[in-house]
C-alpha positions as CSV (number, residue, x, y, z in Angstrom):
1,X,130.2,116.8,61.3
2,X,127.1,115.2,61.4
3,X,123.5,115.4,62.8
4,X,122.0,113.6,65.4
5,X,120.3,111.5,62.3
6,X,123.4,110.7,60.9
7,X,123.3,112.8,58.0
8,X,126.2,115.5,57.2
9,X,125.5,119.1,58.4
10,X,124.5,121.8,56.1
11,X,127.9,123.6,56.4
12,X,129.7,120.4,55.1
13,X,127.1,119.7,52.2
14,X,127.4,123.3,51.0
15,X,131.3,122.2,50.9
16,X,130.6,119.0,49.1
17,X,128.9,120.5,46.4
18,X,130.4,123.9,45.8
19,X,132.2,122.3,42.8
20,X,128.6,121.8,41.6
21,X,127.6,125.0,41.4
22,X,130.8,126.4,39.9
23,X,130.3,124.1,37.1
24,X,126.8,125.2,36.4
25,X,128.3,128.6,36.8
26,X,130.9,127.9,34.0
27,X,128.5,126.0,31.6
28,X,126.2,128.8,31.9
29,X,128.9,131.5,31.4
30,X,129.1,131.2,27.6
31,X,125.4,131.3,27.1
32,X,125.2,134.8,28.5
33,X,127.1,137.9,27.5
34,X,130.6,139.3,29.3
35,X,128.6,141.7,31.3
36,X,127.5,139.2,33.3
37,X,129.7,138.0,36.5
38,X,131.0,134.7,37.4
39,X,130.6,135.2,41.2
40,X,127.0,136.5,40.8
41,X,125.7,133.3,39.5
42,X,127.5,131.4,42.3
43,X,126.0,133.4,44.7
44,X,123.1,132.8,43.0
45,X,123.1,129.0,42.8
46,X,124.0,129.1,46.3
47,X,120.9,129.8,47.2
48,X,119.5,126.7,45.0
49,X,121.6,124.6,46.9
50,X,120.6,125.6,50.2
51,X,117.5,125.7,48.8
52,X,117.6,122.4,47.3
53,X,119.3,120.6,50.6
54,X,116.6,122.1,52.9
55,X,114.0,120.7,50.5
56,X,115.3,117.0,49.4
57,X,114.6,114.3,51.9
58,X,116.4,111.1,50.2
59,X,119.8,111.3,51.1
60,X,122.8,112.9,49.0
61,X,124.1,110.6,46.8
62,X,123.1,110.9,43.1
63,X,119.8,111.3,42.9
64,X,120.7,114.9,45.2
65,X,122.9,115.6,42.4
66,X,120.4,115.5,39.9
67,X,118.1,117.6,41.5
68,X,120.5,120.1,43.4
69,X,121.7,121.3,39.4
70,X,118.2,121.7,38.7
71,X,117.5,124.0,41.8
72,X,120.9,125.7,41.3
73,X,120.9,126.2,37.8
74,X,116.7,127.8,38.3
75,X,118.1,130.2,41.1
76,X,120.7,131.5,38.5
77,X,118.4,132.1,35.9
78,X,116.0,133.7,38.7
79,X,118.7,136.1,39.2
80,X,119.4,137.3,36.2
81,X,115.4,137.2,35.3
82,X,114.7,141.1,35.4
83,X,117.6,142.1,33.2
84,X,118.0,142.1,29.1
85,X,121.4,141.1,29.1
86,X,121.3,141.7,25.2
87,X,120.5,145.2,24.5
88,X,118.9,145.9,21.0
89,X,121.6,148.0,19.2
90,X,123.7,144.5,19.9
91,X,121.2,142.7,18.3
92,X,120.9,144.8,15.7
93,X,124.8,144.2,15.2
94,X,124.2,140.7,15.1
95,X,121.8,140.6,12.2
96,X,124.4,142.3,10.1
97,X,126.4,140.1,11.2
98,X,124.2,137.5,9.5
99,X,122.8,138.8,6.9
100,X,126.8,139.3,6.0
101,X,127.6,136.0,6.4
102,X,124.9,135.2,4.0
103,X,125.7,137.4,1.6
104,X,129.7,136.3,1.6
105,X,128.6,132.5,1.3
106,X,126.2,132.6,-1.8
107,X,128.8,135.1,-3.5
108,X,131.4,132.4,-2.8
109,X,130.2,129.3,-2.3
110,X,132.3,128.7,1.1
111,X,132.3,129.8,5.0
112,X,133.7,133.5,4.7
113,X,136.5,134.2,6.7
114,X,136.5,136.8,10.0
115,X,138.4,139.6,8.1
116,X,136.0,138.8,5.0
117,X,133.5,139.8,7.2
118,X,135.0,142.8,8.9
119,X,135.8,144.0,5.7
120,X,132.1,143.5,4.5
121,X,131.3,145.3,7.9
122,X,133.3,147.6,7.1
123,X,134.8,147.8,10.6
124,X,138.7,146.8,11.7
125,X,139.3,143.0,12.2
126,X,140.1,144.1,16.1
127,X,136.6,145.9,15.9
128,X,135.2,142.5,14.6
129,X,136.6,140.5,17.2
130,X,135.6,142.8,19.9
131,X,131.8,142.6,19.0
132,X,131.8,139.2,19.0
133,X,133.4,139.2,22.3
134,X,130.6,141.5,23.6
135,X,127.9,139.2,21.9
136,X,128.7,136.4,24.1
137,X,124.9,135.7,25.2
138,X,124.6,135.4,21.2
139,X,122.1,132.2,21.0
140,X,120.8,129.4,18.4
141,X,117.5,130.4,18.5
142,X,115.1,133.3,20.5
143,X,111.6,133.1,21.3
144,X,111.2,136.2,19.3
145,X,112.1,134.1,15.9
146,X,109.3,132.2,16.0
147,X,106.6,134.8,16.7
148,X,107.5,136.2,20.2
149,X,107.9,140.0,20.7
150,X,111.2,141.8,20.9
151,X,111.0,142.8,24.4
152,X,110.9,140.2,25.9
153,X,114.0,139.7,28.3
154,X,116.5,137.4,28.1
155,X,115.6,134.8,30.1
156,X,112.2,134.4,28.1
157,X,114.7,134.7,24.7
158,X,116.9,131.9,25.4
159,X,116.0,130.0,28.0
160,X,112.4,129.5,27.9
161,X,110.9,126.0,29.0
162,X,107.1,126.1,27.8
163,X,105.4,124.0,25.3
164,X,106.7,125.5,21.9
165,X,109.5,126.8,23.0
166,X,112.8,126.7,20.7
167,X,113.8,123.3,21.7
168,X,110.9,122.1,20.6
169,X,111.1,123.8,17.2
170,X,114.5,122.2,16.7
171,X,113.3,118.7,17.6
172,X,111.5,118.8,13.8
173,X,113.1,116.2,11.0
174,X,113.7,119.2,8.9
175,X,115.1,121.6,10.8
176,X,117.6,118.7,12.6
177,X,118.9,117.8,9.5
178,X,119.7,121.3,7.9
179,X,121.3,121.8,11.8
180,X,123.6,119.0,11.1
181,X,124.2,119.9,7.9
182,X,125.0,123.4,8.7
183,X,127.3,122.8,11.7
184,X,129.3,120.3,8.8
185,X,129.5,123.8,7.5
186,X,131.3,125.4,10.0
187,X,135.0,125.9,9.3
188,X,137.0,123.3,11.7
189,X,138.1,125.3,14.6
190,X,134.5,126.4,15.1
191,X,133.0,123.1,14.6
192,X,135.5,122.0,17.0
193,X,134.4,124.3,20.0
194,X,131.2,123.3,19.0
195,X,131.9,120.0,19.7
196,X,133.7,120.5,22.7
197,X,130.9,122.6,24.0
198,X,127.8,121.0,23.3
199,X,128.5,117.4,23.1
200,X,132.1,117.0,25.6
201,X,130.1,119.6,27.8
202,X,133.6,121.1,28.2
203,X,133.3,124.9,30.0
204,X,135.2,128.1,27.7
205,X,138.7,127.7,29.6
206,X,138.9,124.2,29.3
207,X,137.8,124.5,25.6
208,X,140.7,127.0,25.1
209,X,142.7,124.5,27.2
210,X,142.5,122.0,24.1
211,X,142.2,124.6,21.2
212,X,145.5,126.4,22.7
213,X,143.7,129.6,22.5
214,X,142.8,131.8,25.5
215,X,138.8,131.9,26.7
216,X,137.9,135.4,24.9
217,X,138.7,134.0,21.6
218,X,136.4,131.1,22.3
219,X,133.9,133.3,23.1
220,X,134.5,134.9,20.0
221,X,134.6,131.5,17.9
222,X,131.2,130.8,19.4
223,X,129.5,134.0,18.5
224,X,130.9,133.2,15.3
225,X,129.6,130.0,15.1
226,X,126.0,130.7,16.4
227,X,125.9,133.9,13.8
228,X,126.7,131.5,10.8
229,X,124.1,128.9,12.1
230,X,121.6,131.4,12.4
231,X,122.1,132.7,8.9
232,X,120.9,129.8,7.8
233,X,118.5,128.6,9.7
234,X,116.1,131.3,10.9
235,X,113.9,130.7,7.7
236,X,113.5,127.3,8.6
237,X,112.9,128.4,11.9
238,X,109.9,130.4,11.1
239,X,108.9,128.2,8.8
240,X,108.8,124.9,11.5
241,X,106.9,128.2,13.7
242,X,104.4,128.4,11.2
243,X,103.8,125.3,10.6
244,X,103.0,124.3,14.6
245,X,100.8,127.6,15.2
246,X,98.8,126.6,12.3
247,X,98.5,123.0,13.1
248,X,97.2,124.0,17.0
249,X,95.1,126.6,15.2
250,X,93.3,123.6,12.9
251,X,93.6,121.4,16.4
């Protein structure tokens, strides 16, 4: 059905681009912990794209495309906005995590293995696997690593678009390189879901899909992945932090 301007009703465009949104659903899924639920983020970004058909005045072809993933992907962080998806004791977990892996790695010289580190955790391997299940939301870099303040919510943490934030920290020579360098670290599988993630833009149950594996132990590889990185980057992280405060302090 169409309107009396020849354009296609909003009923049919909320149709045409429901696949859309489910995708920015999916993508965003692994960024945030397993407390979080699919269907609230499409209800969500639903509201984005109403939002964004009510608003965009150039027709629906690609350019609508563009901007309707920006306006759905906004109303699904809006949504979640108010809430620390990633409570402190978790965090606190994940440190150990870290500080384990570090630990395991300069004792041995390699990537330790996940029962290495449940054993250095001192917790089951099923234990193991469940907290990194749990620490899904488990991310690269927070704001808080480069001199913002632990209570800051989630949102702020991970997904935070002002000038400094951690993209922009990441952009530095240094800190790219020893990324690189790192994530040659990784042991295959995880460097693998890495891949498939970040650069084939693959969701978690396509990713398990190709790996053969279901999407909790992706998940879990990712956790895993993001801990290991973490270890070894959050000095330089700090560092790069340093180094820009200072320089806009002198500026």
């Amino acid at each position: 059905m169409y309107t009396a301007a020849g354009q296609p009703d909003r009923n049919e465009l909320v149709q045409r681009f429901l696949p859309l949104v489910k995708r920015v659903a999916y993508h965003l899924m692994a960024r945030l912990p397993a407390n979080v639920q699919f269907e609230d983020l499409v209800q969500n970004g639903m509201l984005g794209l109403l939002d964004a058909i009510d608003r965009f005045e150039e027709g629906f072809g690609a350019q609508f495309e563009t901007y309707a993933t920006q306006r759905v992907r906004g109303a699904m962080l809006d949504g979640l906005r108010a809430n620390d998806w990633l409570p402190r004791n978790m965090r606190r977990e994940l440190r150990r995590i870290e500080q384990a892996i570090n630990r395991l790695e300069h004792a041995h010289g390699r990537a330790p293995s996940e029962q290495e580190l449940a054993d250095a955790l001192e917790m089951s391997l099923a234990d193991y696997q469940k907290l990194l299940q749990e620490a899904r939301g488990h991310q690269l870099v927070y704001y808080e690593d480069f001199g913002g303040d632990d209570d800051e919510d989630f949102l702020e943490r991970h997904f935070i678009d002002a000038e400094g934030d951690p993209a922009g920290i990441l952009e530095d020579k240094d800190i790219r390189q020893n990324l690189v360098a790192a994530i040659g670290r990784l042991p295959e599988r995880e460097k693998l879901m890495m891949a498939l993630y970040y650069e084939q833009d693959l969701n978690l149950r396509e990713i398990g899909e190709v790996m053969g594996v279901t999407e909790s132990r992706v998940c879990q590889l990712h956790s895993q992945a993001i801990a290991r990185l973490r270890g070894q980057l959050v000095g330089d992280v700090k560092a790069a932090a340093g180094k820009r405060r200072k320089g806009k302090a002198l500026g």
